[in-house]
py3Dmol code that shows the C-alpha trace and the ligand (Angstrom):
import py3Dmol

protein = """\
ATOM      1  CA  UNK A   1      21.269   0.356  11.493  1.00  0.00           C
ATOM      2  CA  UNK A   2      23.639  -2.498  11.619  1.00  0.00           C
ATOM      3  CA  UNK A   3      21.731  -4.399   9.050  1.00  0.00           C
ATOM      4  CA  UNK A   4      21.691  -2.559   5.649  1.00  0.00           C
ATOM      5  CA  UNK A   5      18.021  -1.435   4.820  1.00  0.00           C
ATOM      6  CA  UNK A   6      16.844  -1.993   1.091  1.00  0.00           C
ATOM      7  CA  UNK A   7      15.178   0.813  -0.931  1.00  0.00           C
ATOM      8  CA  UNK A   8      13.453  -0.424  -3.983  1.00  0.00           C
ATOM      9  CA  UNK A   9      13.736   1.855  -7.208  1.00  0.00           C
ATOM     10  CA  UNK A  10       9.889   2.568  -8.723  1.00  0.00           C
ATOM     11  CA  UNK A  11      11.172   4.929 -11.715  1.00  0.00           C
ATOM     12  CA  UNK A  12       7.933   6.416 -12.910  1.00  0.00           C
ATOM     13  CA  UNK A  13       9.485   8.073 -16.016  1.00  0.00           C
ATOM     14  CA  UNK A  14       9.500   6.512 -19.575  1.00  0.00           C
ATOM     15  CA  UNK A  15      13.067   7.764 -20.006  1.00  0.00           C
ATOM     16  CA  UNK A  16      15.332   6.125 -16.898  1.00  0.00           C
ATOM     17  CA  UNK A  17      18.476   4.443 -17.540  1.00  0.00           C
ATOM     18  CA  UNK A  18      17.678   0.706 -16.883  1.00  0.00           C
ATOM     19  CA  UNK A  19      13.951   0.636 -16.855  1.00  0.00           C
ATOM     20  CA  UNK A  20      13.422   3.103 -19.285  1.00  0.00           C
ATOM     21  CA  UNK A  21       9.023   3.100 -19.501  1.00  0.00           C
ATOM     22  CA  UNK A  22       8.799  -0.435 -18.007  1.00  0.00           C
ATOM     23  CA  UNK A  23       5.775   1.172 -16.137  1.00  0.00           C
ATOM     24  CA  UNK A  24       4.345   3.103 -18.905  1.00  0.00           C
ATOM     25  CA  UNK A  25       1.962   1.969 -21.472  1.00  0.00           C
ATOM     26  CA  UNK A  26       0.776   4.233 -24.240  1.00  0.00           C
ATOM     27  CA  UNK A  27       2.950   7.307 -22.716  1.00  0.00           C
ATOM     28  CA  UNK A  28       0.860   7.072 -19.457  1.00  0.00           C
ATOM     29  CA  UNK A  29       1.878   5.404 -16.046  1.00  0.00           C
ATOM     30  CA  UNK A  30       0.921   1.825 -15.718  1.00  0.00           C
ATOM     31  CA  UNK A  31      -0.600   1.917 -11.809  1.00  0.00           C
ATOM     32  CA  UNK A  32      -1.899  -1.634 -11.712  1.00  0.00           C
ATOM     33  CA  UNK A  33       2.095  -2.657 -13.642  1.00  0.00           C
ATOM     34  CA  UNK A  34       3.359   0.012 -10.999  1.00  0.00           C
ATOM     35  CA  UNK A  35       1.848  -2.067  -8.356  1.00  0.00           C
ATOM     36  CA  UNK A  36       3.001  -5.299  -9.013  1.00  0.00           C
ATOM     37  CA  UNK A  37       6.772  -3.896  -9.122  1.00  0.00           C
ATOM     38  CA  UNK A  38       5.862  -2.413  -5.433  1.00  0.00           C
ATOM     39  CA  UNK A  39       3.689  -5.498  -4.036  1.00  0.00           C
ATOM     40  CA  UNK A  40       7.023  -7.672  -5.236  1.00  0.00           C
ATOM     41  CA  UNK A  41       9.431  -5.735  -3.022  1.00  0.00           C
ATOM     42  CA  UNK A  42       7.343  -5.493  -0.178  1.00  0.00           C
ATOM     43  CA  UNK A  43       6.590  -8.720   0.120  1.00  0.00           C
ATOM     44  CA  UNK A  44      10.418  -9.277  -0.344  1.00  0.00           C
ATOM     45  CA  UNK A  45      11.130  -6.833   2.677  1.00  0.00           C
ATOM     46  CA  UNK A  46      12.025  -3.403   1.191  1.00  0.00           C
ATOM     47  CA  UNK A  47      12.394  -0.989   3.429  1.00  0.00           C
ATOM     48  CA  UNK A  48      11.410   1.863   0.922  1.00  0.00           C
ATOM     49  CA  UNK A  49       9.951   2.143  -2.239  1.00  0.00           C
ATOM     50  CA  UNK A  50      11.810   5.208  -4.079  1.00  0.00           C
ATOM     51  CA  UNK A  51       9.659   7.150  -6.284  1.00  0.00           C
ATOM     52  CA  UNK A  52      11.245   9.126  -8.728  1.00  0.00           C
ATOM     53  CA  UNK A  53       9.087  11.201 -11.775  1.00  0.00           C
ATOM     54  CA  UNK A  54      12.066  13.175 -13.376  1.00  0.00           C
ATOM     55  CA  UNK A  55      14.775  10.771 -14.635  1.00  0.00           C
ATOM     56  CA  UNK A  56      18.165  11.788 -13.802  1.00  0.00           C
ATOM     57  CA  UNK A  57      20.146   9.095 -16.614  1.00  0.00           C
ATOM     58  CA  UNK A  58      23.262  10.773 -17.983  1.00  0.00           C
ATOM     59  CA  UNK A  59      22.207  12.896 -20.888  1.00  0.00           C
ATOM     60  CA  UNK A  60      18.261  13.469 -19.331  1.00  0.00           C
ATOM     61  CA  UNK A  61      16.050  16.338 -19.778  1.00  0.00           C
ATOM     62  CA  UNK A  62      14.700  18.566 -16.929  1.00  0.00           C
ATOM     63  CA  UNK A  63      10.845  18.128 -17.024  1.00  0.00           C
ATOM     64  CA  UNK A  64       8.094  20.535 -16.271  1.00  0.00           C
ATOM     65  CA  UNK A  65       7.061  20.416 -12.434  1.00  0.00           C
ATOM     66  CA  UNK A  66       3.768  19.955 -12.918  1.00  0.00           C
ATOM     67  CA  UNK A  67       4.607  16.815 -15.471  1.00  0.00           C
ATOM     68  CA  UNK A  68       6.632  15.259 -12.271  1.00  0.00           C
ATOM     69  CA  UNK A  69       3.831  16.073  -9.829  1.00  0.00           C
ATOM     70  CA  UNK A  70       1.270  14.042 -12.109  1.00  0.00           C
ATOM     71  CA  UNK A  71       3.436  11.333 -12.845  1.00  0.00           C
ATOM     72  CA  UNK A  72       4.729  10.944  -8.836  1.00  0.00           C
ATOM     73  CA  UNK A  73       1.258  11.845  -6.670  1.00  0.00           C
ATOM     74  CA  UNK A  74      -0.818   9.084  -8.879  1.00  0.00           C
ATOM     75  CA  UNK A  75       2.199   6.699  -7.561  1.00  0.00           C
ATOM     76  CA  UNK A  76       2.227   7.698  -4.194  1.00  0.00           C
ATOM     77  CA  UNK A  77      -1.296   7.587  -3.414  1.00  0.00           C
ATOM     78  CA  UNK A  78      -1.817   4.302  -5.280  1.00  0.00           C
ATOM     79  CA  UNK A  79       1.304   2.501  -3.307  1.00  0.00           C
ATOM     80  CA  UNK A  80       0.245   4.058  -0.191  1.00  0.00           C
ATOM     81  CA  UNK A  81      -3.890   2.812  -0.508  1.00  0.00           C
ATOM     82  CA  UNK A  82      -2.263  -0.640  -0.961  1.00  0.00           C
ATOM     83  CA  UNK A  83       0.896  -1.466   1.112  1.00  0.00           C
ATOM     84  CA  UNK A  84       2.257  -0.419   4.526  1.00  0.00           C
ATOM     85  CA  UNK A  85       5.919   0.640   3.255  1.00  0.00           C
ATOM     86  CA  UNK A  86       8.057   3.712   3.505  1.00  0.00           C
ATOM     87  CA  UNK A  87       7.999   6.207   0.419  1.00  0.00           C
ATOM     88  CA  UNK A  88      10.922   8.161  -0.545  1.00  0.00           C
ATOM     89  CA  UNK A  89      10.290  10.415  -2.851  1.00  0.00           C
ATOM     90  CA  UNK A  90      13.234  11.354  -5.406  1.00  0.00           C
ATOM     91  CA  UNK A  91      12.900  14.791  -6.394  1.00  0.00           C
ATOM     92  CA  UNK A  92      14.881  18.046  -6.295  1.00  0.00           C
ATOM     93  CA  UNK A  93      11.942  20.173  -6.930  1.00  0.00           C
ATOM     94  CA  UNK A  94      10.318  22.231  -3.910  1.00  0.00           C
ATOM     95  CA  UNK A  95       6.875  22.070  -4.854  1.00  0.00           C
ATOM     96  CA  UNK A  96       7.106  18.439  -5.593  1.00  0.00           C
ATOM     97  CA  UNK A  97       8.330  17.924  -2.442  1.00  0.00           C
ATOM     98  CA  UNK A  98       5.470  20.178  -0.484  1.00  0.00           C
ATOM     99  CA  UNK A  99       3.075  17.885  -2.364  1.00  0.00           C
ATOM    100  CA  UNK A 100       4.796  14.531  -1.639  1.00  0.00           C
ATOM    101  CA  UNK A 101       5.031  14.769   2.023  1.00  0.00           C
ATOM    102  CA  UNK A 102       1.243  16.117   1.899  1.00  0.00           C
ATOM    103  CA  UNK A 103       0.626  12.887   0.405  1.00  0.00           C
ATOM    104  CA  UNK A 104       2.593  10.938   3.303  1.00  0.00           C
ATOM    105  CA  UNK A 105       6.403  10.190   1.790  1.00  0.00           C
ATOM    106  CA  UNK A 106       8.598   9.498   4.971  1.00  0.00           C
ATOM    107  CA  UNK A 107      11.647  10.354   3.137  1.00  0.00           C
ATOM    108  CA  UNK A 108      13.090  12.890   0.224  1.00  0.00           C
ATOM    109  CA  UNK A 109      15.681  11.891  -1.764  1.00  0.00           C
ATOM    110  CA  UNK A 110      17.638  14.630  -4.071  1.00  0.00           C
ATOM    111  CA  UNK A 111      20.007  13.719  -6.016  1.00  0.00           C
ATOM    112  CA  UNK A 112      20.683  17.586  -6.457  1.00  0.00           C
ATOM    113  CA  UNK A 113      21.308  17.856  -2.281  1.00  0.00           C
ATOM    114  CA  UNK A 114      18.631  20.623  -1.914  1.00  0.00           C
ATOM    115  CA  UNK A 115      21.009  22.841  -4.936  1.00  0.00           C
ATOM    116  CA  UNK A 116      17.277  24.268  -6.823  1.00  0.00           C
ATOM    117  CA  UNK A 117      16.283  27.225  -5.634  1.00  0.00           C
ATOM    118  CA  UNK A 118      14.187  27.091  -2.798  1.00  0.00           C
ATOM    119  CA  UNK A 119      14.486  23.473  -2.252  1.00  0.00           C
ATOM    120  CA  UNK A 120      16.172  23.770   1.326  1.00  0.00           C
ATOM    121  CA  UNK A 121      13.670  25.560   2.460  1.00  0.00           C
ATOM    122  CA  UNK A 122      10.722  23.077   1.544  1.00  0.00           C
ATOM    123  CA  UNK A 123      12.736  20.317   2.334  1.00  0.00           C
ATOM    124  CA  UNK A 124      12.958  21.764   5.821  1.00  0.00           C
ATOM    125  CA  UNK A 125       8.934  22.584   6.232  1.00  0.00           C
ATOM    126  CA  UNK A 126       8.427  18.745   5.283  1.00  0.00           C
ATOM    127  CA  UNK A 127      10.191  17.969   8.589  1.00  0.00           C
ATOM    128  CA  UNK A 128      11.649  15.361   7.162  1.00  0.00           C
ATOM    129  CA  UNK A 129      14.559  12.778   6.637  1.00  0.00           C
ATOM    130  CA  UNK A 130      16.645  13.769   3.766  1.00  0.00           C
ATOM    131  CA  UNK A 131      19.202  12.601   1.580  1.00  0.00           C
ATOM    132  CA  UNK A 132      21.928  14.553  -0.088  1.00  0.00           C
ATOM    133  CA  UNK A 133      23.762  13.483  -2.812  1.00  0.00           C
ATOM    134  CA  UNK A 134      26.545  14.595  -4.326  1.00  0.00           C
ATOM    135  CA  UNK A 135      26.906  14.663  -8.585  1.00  0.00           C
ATOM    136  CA  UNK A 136      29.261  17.058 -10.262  1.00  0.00           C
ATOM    137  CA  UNK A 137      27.910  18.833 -13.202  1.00  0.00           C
ATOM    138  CA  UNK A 138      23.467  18.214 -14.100  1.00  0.00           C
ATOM    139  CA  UNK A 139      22.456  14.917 -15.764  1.00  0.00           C
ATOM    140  CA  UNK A 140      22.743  16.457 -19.490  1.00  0.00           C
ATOM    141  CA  UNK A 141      26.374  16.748 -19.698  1.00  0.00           C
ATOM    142  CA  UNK A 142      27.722  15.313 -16.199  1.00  0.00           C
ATOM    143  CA  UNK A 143      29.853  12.327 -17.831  1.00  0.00           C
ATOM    144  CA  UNK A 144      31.106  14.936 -19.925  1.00  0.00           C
ATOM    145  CA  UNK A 145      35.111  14.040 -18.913  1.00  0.00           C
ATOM    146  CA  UNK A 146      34.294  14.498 -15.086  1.00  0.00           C
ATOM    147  CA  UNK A 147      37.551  15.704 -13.139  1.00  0.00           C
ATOM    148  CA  UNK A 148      38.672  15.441  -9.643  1.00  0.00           C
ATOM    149  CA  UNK A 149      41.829  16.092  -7.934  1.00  0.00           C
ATOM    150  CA  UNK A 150      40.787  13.384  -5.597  1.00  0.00           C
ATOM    151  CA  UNK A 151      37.552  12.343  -5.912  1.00  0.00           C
ATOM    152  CA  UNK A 152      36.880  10.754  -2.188  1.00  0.00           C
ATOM    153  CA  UNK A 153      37.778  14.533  -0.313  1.00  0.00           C
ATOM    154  CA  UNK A 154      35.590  16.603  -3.036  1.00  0.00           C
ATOM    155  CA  UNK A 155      32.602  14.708  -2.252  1.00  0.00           C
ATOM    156  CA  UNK A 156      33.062  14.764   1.743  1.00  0.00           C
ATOM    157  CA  UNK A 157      33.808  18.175   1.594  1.00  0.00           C
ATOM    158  CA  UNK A 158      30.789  19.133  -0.426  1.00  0.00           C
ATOM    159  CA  UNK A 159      28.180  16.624   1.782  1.00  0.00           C
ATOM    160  CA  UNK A 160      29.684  18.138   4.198  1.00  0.00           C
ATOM    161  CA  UNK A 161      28.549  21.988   3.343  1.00  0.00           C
ATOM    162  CA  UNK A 162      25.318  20.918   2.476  1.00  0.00           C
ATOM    163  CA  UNK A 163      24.743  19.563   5.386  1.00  0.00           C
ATOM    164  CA  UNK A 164      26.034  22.868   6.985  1.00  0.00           C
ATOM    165  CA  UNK A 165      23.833  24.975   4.714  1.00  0.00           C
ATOM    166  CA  UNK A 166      20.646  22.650   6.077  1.00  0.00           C
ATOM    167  CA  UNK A 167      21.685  23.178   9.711  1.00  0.00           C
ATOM    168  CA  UNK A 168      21.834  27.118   9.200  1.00  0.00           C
ATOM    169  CA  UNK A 169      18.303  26.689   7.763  1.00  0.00           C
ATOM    170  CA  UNK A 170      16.671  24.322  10.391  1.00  0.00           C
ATOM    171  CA  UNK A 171      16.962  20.592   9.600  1.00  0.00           C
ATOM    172  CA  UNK A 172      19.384  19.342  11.756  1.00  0.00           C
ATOM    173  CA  UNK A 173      22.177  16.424  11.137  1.00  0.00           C
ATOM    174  CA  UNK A 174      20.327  14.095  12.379  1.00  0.00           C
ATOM    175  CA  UNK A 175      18.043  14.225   9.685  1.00  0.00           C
ATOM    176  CA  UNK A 176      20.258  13.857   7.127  1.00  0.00           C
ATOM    177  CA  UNK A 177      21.676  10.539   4.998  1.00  0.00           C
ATOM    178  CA  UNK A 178      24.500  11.152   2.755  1.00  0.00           C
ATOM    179  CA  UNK A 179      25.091   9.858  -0.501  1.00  0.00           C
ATOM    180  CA  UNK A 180      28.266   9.882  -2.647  1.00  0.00           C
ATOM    181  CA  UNK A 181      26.250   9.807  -6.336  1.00  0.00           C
ATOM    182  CA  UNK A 182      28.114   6.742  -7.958  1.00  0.00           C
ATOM    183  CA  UNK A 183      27.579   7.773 -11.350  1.00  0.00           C
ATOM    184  CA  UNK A 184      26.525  11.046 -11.213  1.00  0.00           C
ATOM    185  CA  UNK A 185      29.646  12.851 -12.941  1.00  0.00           C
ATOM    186  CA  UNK A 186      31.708  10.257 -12.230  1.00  0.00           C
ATOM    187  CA  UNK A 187      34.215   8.264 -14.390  1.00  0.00           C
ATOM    188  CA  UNK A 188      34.386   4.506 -13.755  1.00  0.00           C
ATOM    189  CA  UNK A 189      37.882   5.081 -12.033  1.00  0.00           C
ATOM    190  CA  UNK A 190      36.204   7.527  -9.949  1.00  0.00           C
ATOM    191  CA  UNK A 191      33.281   5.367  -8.694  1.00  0.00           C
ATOM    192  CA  UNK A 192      35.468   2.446  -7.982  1.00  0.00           C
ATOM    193  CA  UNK A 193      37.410   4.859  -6.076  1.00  0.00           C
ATOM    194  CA  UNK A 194      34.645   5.784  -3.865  1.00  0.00           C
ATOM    195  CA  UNK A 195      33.466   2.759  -3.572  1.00  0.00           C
ATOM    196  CA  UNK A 196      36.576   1.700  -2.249  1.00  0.00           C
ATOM    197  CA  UNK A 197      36.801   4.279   0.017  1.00  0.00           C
ATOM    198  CA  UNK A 198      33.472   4.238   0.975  1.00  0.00           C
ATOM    199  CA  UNK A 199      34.485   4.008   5.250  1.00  0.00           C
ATOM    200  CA  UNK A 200      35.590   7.571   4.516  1.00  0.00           C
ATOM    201  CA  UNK A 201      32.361   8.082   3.670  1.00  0.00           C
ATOM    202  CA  UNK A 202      30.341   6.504   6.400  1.00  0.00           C
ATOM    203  CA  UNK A 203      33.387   8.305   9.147  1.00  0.00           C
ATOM    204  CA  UNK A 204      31.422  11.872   8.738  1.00  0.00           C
ATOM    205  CA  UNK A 205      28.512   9.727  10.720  1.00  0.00           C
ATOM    206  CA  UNK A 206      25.671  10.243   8.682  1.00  0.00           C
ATOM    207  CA  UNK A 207      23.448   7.291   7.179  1.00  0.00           C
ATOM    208  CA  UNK A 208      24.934   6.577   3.954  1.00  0.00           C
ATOM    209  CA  UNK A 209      22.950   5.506   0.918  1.00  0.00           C
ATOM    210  CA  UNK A 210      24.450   4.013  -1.885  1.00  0.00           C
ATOM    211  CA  UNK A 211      23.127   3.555  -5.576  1.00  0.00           C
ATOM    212  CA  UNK A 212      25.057   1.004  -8.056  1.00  0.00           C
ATOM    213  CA  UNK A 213      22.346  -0.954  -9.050  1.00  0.00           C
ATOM    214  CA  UNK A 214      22.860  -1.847 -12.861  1.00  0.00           C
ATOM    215  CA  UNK A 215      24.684   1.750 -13.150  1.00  0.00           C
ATOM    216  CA  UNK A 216      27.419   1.550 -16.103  1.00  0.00           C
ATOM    217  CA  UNK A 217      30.546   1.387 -13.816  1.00  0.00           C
ATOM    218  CA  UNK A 218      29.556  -1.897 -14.122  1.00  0.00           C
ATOM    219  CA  UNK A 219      29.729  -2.106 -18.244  1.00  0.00           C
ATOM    220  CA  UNK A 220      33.087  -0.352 -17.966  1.00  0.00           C
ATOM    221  CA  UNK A 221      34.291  -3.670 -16.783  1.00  0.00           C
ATOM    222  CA  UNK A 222      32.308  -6.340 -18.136  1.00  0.00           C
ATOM    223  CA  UNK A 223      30.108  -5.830 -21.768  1.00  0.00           C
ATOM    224  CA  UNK A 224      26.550  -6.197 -20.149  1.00  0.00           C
ATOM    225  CA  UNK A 225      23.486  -3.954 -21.099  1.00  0.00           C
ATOM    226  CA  UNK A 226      20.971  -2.821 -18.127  1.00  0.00           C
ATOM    227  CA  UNK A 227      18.701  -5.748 -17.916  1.00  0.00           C
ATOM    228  CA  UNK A 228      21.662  -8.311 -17.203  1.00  0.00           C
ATOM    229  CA  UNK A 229      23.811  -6.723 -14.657  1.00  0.00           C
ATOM    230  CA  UNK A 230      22.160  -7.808 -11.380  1.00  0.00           C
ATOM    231  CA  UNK A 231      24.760 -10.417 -10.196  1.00  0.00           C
ATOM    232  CA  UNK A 232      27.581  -7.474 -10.576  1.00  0.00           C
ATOM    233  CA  UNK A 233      24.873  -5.260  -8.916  1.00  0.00           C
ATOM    234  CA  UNK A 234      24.856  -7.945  -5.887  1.00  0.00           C
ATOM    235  CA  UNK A 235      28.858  -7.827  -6.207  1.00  0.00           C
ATOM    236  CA  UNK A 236      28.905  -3.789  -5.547  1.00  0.00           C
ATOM    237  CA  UNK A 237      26.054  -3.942  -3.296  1.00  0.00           C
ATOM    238  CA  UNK A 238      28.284  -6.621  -0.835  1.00  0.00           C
ATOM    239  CA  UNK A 239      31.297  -4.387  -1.350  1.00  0.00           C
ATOM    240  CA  UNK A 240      29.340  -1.234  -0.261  1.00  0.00           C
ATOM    241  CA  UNK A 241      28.119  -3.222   2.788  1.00  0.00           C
ATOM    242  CA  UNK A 242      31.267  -3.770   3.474  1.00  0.00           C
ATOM    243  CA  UNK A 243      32.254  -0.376   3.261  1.00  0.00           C
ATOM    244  CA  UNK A 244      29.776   0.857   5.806  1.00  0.00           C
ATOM    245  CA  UNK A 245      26.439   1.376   3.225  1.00  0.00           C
ATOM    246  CA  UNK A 246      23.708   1.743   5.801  1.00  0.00           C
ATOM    247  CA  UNK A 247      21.251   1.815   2.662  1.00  0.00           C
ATOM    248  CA  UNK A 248      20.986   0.404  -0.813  1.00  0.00           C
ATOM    249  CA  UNK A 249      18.747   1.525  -3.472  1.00  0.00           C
ATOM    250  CA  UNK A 250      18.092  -0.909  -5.952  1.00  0.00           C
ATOM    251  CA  UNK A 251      16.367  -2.592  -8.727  1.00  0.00           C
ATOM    252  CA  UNK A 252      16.510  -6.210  -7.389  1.00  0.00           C
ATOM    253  CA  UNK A 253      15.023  -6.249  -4.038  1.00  0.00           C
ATOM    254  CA  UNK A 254      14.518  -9.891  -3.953  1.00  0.00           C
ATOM    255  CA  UNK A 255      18.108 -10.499  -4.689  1.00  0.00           C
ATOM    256  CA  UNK A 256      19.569  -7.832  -2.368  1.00  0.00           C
ATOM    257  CA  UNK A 257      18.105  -8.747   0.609  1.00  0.00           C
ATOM    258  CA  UNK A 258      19.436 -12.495   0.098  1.00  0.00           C
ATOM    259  CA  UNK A 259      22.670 -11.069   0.006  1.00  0.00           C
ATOM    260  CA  UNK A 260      22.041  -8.601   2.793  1.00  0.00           C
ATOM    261  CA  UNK A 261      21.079 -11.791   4.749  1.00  0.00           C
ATOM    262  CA  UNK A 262      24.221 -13.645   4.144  1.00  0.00           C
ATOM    263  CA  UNK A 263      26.227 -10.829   4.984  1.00  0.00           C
ATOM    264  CA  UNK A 264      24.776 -10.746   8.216  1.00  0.00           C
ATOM    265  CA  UNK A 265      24.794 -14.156   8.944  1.00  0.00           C
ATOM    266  CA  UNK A 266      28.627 -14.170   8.194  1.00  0.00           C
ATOM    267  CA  UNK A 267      28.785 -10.717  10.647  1.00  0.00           C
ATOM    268  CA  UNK A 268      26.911 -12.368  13.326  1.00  0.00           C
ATOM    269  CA  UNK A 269      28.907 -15.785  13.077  1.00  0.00           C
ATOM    270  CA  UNK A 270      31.497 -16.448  16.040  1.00  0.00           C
ATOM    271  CA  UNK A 271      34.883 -17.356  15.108  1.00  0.00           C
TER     272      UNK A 271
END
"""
ligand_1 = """\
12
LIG
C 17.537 8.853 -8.194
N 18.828 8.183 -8.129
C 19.470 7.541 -9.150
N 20.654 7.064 -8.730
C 20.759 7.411 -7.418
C 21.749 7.241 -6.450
O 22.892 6.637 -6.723
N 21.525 7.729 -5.211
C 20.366 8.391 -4.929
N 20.217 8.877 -3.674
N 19.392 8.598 -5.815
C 19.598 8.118 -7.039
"""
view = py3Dmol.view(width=600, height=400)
view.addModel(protein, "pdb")
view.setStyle({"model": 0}, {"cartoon": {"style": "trace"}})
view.addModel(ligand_1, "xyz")
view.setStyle({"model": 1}, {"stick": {}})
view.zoomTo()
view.show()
């Protein structure tokens, strides 16, 4: 994977952090709004189309299983009737993820790195690819003063028994990605840390995925709300390429995938 894949974010929630309902109407998911989101990144070249039905925003509340199952199968079987794209399903929850690679996701993506009870044993029946992310602390109070001694090691070091935990229980490293959680009890010193350090990262040998798409690292330097941080998105987003990022997950397909494309026109360039 030389040239960094794109995985477009379809938050099916009406309570995520920079999208917050966009595909809800009346407190009930918005397919044919839902599928004008997903027909747009296609047809701009995403790789994946993550689905997520539980939001995971600093301060969130867990929902009920069966609420995420609703909200997440409608999705999955409506973007899979209509375009020929990867689904990753974001979920920590084992049933969900029975259900979601019954419906035909190619990917799971928990942000919890299989940590429910029960999860790393579904994720390994699915057979397949998953990533593990590390976050300190659960979404209600993990920006709660977040401490490391140093960051960078804590986070290899835990990817790094998950992925030992999944081996003892059948899914082996090469179905893995590994994913550092920018933002997920993280300060911003902390997530420009990693970021910066990010080779350390990508060194274990794994996939890495990254997620910095309009998170609030990038309000701790400039005063922008959600909806107008995309160029500082594409600025993290050509610093994690840089830094080895095998995948991005983001908001602004379109946009990321012109970057991605100068990136490796400069990388294939002779001197
Ligand atoms: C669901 N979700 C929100 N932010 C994320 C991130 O940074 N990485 C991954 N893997 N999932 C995320």
């Amino acid at each position: 994977m030389s040239r960094p894949l794109v995985m477009g974010i379809l938050n099916v929630t009406p309570d995520s952090f920079s999208d917050g309902g966009a595909l809800f109407s009346a407190s009930s998911l918005n397919l044919d709004a839902l599928c004008r989101v997903a027909e747009t990144m296609v047809v701009a070249g995403a790789s994946f189309l993550d689905i997520g039905g539980e939001s995971t925003r600093p301060g969130a509340l867990a929902v009920s299983e069966q609420e995420e199952m609703d909200r997440v199968l409608g999705a999955i079987t409506c973007v899979k009737s209509r375009f020929d794209v990867e689904i990753s399903l974001d979920s920590s929850s084992p049933n969900v993820m029975l259900a979601g690679a019954a419906a035909g996701v190619g990917l799971i993506n928990d942000v919890r790195a299989l940590g429910r009870d029960g999860a790393v044993e579904a994720a390994a029946k699915t057979g397949l690819p998953i990533c593990l992310m590390h976050m300190q602390g659960d979404p209600l109070t993990m920006q709660q003063g977040p401490k490391y001694v140093d960051v960078v090691s804590e986070v290899t070091e835990f990817l790094e028994q998950r992925a030992a935990i999944c081996s003892a229980a059948g899914i082996p490293r090469e179905r893995l990605i590994f994913d550092p959680g920018f933002g997920f009890g993280k300060s911003p010193e902390h997530n420009f840390s990693l970021l910066k350090r990010l080779p350390e990262v990508a060194a274990l040998g794994q996939p890495v995925l990254v997620g910095l798409s309009r998170k609030s690292m990038i309000a701790s330097v400039i005063d922008r709300d959600t909806t107008q941080r995309m160029p500082a998105s594409l600025a993290l987003a050509v610093l994690a390429m840089t830094g080895g990022a095998h995948i991005l997950r983001v908001h602004d397909v379109v946009e990321t995938l012109d970057a991605v494309a100068m990136m490796t026109a400069f990388a294939e360039a002779s001197l």
